[in-house]
N, C-alpha and C positions, 0 to 999 in steps of 0.2 A: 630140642628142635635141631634135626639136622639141619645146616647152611647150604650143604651140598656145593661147597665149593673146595671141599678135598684134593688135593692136587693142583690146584688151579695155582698161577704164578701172581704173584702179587708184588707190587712196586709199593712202598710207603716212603715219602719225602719228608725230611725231619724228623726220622725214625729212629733217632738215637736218645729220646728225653721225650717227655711229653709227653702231650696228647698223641704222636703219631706213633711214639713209641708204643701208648696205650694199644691203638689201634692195630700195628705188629703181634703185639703178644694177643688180641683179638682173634683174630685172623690166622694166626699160627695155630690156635687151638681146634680149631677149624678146618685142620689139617694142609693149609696153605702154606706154599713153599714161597719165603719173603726173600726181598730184595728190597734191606733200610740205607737209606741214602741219608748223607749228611756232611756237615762241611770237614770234620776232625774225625782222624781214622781212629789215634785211640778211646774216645767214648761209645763210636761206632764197634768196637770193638768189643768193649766192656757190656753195652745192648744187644749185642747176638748173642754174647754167650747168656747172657738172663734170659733171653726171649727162647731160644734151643732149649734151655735146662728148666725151664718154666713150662714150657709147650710142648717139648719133642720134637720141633718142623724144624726144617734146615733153613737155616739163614745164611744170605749173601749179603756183603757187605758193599756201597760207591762210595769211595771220598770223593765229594764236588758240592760246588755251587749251586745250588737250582735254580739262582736268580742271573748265573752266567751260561753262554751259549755253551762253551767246554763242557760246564757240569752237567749242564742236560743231555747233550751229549755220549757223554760218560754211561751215565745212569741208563740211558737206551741199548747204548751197546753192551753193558753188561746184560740187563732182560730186553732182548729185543723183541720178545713177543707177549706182551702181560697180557693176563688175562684182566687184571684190577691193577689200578691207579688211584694212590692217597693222594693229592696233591695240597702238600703245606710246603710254605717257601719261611718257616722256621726264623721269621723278621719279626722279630715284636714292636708291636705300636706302639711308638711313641707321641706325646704331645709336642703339637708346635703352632705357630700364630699363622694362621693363611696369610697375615697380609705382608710378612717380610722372608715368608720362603721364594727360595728363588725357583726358577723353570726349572734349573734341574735336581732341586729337590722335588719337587711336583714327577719330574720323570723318574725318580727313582723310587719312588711309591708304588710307580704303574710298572714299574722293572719287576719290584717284588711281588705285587701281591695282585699281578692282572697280566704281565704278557709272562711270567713266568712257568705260571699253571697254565694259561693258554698254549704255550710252545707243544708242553708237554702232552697234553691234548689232544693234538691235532696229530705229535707224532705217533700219538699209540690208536686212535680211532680208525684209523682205516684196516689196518690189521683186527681190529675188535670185529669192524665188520665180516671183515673176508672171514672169519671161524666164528661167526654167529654169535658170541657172549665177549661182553664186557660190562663191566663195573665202573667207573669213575665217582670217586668221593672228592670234594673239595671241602679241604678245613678253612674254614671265616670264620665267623666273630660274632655274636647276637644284636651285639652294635649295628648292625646292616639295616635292623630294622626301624632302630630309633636312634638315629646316628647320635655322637658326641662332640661337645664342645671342644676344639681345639686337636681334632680328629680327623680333619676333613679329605687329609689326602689319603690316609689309609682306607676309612670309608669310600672314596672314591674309587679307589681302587678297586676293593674288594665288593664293591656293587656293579660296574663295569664285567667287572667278573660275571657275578652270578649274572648279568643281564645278555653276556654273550650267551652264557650256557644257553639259558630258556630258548635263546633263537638258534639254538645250532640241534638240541635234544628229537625235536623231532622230523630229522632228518636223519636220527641211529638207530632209532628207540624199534624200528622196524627190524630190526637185523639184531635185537636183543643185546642193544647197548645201550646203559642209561651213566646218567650224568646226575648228582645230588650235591648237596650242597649243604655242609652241617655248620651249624651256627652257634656256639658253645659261648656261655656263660663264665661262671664262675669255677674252676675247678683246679685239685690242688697239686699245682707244679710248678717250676720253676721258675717261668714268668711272669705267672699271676704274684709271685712270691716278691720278682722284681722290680712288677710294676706299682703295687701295694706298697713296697718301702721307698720309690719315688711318690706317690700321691700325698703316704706321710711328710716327705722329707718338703713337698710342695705347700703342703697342707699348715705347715710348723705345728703337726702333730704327732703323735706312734705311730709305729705300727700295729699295733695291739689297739689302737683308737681305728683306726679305719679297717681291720677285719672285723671288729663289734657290727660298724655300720653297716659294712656290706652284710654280714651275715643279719643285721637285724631287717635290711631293705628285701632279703631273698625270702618270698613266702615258706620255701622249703626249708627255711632258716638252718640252711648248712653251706658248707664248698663239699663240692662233689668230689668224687674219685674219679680219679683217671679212666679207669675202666667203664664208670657210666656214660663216656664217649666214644670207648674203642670198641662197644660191644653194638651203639649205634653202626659204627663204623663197618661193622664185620655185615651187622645185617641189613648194613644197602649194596654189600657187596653181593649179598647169596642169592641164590639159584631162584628164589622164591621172591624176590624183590622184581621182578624185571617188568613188573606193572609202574612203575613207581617211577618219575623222573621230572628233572628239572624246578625239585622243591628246595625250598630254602628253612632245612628244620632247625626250629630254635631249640636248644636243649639246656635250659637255664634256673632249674626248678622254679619258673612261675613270674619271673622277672616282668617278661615284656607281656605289655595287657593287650594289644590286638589282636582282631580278628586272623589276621592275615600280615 
């Protein structure tokens, strides 16, 4: 299936590991010319050249912040006219107790993981408009729909999020810009790697004891590949998606049991 977004400029945030990385070499395959943003130039460095030599698309590289005004910034003026926007702010959730964080830990949830991608958003949507095509992906967390104990400000954050999206989507969705929202489970990269040897190390058990359980609690009874997110990824960007906006897909082999 072609994506038919060949040529098209693509922004991925946290594009140097991970899932966004996943989503890069996606999209690169697809003949999308990338632009991976991330805090450290040389990993950024070391993911263009795998993503180029894996795909054959040309990669640009942003050292910044996404969760600072500079880094965003940065990353605009480098692509100032995307045609797609990944928006991950590359902050992993951590646990902590709602009742002794303070305000501005509460503000710094909603820095990373709600006015970050929101910035970015707003600064590429009006140009999506004016050339009629745009894509926006936002990477979340499956957690949005059944939130987590001792989670509440990331969750917060990250549903603040998607709750602007829905109210702002169909006000683009006319002019052939959509907004999505991918909500990813279990799969095997470096966070999940570090958050698993925090649950052990919380748990006073292994690590090897608490991948069992997760993989025994996942009806698909595995961890995914990277790629089973980047290739979502690729096709809520394409040419054939532009029906499609303001969902919150969970991609979790089977985890979460509602309807909706």
């Amino acid at each position: 299936m072609d994506l038919a977004i060949s040529g098209r400029r693509a922004i991925v945030c946290g594009g140097s590991k991970g899932l966004g990385k996943a989503s890069a070499i996606s999209l690169g395959r697809e003949g999308a010319e990338i632009w991976i943003a991330a805090r450290s130039q040389g990993p950024l460095d070391e993911a263009a050249g795998e993503i180029a030599a894996e795909t054959g698309a040309t990669v640009h590289t942003v050292a910044g912040d996404v969760t600072t005004e500079q880094g965003r910034a940065a990353i605009i003026a480098a692509c100032p006219e995307p045609d797609i926007l990944v928006t991950n702010p590359g902050v992993r959730q951590v646990p902590a107790d709602f009742r002794t964080m303070s305000r501005a830990d509460w503000d710094g949830w909603l820095e990373a993981h709600f006015f970050s991608s929101l910035e970015l958003i707003r600064a590429v949507v009006p140009g999506m408009c004016e050339r009629k095509f745009g894509r926006i992906v936002n990477m979340s967390v499956s957690f949005i729909k059944f939130p987590q104990v001792n989670f509440a400000a990331s969750h917060a954050a990250r549903l603040a999020l998607s709750g602007a999206i829905a109210a702002m989507v169909r006000e683009i969705i006319g002019d052939n810009v959509t907004i999505n929202t991918v909500c990813p489970g279990l799969f095997d990269t470096e966070a999940l790697h570090t958050n698993l040897h925090n649950h052990a190390r919380r748990g006073n058990t292994t690590y090897e004891a608490i991948v069992e359980d997760r993989i025994r609690t996942c009806p698909a009874g595995r961890i995914a590949d990277p790629s089973e997110c980047g290739d979502l990824v690729a096709y809520l960007c394409s040419a054939q998606s532009g029906f499609m906006t303001g969902q919150n897909i969970v991609n979790d082999g089977g985890v979460y049991q509602g309807l909706f």
